[in-house]
TORKOL-4160 file (C-alpha; in steps of 0.2 Angstrom, whole numbers, padded with zeros to 4 digits, m for minus):
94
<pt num="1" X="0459" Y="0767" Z="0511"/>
<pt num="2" X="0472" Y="0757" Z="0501"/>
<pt num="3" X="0473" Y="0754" Z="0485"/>
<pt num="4" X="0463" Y="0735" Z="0483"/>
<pt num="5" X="0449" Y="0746" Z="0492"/>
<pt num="6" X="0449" Y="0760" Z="0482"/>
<pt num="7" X="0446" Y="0749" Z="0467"/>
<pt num="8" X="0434" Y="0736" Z="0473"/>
<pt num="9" X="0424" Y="0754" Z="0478"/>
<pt num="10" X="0427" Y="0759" Z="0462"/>
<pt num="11" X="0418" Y="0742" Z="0455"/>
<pt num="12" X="0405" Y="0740" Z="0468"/>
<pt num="13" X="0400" Y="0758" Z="0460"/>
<pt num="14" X="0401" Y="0756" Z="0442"/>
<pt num="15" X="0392" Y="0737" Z="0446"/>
<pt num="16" X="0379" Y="0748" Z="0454"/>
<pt num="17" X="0376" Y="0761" Z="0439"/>
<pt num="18" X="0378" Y="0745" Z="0427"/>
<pt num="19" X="0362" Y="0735" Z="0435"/>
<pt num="20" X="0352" Y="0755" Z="0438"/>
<pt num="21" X="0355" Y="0759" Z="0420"/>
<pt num="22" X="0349" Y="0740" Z="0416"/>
<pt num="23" X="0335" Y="0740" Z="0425"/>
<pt num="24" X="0329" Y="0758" Z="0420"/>
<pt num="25" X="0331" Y="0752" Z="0400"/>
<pt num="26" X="0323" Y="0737" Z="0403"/>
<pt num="27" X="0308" Y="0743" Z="0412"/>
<pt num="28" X="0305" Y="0761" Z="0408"/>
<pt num="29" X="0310" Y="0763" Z="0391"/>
<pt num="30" X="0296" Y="0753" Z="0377"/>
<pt num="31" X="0308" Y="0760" Z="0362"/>
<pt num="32" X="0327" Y="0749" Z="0370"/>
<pt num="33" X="0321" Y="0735" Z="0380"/>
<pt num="34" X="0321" Y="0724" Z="0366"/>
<pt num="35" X="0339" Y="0726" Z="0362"/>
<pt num="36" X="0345" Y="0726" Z="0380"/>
<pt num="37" X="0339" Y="0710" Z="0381"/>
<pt num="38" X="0348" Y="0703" Z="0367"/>
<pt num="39" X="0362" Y="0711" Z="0371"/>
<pt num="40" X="0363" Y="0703" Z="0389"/>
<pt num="41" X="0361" Y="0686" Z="0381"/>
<pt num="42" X="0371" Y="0688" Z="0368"/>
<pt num="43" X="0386" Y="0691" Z="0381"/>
<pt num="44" X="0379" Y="0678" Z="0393"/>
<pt num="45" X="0382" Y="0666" Z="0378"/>
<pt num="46" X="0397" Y="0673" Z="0370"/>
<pt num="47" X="0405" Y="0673" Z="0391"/>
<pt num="48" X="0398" Y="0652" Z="0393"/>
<pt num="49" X="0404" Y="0645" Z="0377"/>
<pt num="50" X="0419" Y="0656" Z="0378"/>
<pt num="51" X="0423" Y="0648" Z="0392"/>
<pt num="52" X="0420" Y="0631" Z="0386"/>
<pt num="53" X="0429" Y="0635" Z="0370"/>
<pt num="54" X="0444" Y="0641" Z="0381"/>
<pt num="55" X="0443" Y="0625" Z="0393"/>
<pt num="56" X="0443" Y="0614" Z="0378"/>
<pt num="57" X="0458" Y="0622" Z="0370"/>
<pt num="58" X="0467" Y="0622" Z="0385"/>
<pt num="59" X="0464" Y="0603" Z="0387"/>
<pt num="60" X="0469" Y="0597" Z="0368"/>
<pt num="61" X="0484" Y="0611" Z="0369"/>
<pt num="62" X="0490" Y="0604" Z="0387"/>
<pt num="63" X="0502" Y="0589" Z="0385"/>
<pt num="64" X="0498" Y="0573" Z="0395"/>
<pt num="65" X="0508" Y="0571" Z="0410"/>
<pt num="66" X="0523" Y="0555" Z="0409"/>
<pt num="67" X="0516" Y="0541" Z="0417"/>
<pt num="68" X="0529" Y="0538" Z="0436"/>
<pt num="69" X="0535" Y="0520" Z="0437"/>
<pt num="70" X="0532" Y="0510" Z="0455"/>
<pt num="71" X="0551" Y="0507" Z="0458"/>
<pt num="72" X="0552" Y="0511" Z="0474"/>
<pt num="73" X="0537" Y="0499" Z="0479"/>
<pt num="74" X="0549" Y="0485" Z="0467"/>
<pt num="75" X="0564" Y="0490" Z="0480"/>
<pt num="76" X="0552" Y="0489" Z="0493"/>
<pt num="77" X="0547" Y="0472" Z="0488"/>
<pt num="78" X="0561" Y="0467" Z="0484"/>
<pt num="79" X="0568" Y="0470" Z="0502"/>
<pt num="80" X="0554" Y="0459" Z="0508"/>
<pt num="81" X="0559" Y="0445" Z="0499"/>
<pt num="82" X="0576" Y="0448" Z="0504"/>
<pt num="83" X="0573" Y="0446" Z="0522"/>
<pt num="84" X="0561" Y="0434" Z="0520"/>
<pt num="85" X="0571" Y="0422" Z="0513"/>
<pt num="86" X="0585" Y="0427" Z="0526"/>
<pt num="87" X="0572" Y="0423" Z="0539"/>
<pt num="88" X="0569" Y="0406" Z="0532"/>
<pt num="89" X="0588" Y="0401" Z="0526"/>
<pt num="90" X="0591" Y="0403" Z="0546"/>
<pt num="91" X="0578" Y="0393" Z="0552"/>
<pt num="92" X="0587" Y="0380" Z="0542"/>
<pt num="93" X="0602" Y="0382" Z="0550"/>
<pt num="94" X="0595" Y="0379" Z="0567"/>
């Protein structure tokens, strides 16, 4: 066993005594259940608009990107018009 192995065993065991112990104050004990329940919501709402907050700083703090000019499709065009007019200059001269 490597070390990534070791350590997702160690949090696949640690997840599992988490939801026991969870499950066990919730359902078994009349005195605690209330406060687990506010204390999972509490960090469901402090981990949502966490996030959000975090998104949102991350998005004013972040500075736009420069906007890239077309030149090479001026060149391009350019070109085209180029030749064309070479195209028709010797057609005149035929």
């Amino acid at each position: 066993m490597d070390r990534g192995q070791g350590i997702g065993l160690g949090v696949l065991i640690a997840c599992i005594l988490v939801i026991v112990g969870y499950l066990y104050t919730l359902f078994f004990s009349p005195e605690t259940w209330i406060y687990v329940q506010k204390i999972v919501i509490t960090i469901i709402v402090l981990g949502v608009f966490g996030l959000g907050g975090w998104l949102g700083w991350i998005m004013f703090t972040t500075k736009p990107p420069e906007p890239i000019e077309p030149i090479e499709f001026e060149e391009e065009e350019e070109k085209k018009e180029e030749e064309e007019k070479e195209k028709e200059e010797e057609k005149k001269e035929e």
